[in-house]
C-alpha positions as CSV (number, residue, x, y, z in Angstrom):
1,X,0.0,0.0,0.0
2,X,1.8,3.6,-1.3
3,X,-0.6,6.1,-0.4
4,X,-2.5,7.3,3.0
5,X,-5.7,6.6,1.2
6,X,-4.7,2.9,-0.1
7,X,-4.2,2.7,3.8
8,X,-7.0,4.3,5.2
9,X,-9.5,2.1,2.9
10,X,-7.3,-1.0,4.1
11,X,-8.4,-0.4,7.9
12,X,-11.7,1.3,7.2
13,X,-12.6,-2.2,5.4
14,X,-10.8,-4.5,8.1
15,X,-12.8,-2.7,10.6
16,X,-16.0,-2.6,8.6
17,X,-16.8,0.8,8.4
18,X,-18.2,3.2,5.8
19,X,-16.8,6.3,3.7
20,X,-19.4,8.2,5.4
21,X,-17.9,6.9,9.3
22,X,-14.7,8.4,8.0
23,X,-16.1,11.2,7.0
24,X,-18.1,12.2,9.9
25,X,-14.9,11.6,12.3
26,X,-12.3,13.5,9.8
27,X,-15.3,16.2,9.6
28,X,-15.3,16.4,5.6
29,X,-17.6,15.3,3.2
30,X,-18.0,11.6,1.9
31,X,-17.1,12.8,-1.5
32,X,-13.3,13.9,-0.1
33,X,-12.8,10.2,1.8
34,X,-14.2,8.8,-1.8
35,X,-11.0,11.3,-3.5
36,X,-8.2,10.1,-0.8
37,X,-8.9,6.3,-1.4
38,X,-8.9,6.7,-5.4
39,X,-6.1,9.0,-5.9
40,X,-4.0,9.3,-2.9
41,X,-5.0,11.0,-0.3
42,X,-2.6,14.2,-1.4
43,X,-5.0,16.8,0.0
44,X,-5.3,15.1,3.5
45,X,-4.6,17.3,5.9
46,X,-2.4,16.3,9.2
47,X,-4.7,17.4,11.8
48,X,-7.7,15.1,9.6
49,X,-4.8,12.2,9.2
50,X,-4.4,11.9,12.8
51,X,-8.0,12.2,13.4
52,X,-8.3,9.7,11.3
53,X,-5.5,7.3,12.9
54,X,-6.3,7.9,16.3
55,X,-9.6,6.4,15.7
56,X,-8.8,3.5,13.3
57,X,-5.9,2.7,16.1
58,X,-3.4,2.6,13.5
59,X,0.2,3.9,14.0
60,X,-0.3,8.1,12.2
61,X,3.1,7.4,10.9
62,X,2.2,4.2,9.1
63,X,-1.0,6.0,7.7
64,X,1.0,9.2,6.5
65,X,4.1,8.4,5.5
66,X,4.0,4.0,5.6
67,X,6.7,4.0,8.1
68,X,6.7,1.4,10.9
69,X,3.9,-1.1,11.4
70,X,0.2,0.0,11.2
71,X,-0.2,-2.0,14.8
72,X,2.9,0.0,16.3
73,X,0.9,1.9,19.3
74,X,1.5,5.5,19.6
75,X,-0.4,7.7,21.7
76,X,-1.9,10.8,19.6
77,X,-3.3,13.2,21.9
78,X,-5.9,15.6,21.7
79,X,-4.7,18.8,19.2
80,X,-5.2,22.1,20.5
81,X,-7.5,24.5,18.7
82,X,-3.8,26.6,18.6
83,X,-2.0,23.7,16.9
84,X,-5.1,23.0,14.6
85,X,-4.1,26.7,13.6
86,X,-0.4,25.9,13.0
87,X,-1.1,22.7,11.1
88,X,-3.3,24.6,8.5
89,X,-1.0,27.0,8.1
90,X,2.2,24.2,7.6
91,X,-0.3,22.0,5.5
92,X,-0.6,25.3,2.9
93,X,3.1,25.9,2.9
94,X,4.9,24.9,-0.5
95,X,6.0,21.0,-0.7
96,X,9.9,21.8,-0.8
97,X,9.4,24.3,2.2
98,X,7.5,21.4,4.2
99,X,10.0,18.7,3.4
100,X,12.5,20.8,4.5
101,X,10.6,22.0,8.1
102,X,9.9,18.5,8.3
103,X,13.7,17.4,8.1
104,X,14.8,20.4,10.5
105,X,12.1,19.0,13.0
106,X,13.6,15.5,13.3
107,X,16.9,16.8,13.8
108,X,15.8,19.2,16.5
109,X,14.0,16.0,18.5
C-alpha cells in the first residue's frame, strides 16, 4: 500500500466501516474520503490524518508516511485548537518548504 488513502480504505474495510464513518470523524464530506482512497490522499490534511489514525488505532506514521507497522501503538493526543491553527497554516506551505521544516524537526527532537 503507497498512499494514506490505499491505507486508510485497508483499515476502514478490516474494521468494517463506511466512507461516510470516515467522514463524519475527519469532519469532511463523503465525497473527499471517496477522492483520498482513489487518488492518494494528497490533499489530506495532518490534523484530519491523525483524526483519522487515532480512531482507526493505527500507528499516524504508518498512515502518512508508511513508516513502521500499522499495529505500532503511539499515543496521539488531543490537538489544541492553537495547533489545529499551525497545522493549516504548515499544511498550505509549498511542498519543498515542508519537506525541508519537516527534516529540521527531526533533527531538533
Amino acid at each position: 500500500m503507497s498512499s494514506i488513502g490505499e491505507r486508510m480504505k485497508h483499515k476502514r474495510i478490516e474494521r468494517g466501516l463506511s466512507q461516510k464513518h470516515i467522514a463524519d470523524i475527519a469532519g469532511v464530506t463523503n465525497a473527499a474520503v471517496s477522492k483520498w482512497e482513489a487518488n492518494g490522499g494528497d490533499s489530506m490534511s495532518a490534523v484530519v490524518a491523525l483524526r483519522i489514525s487515532r480512531h482507526l488505532k493505527v500507528n499516524p506514521f504508518w498512515l502518512i508516511r508508511g513508516e513502521g507497522e500499522p499495529t505500532d501503538t503511539l499515543h496521539v493526543p488531543d490537538i489544541s485548537a492553537e495547533a489545529q491553527q499551525l497545522a493549516r497554516k504548515i499544511d498550505n506551505l509549498p511542498a519543498g518548504f515542508c519537506d525541508a521544516l519537516h527534516r529540521l524537526l527531526t533533527v531538533i527532537q
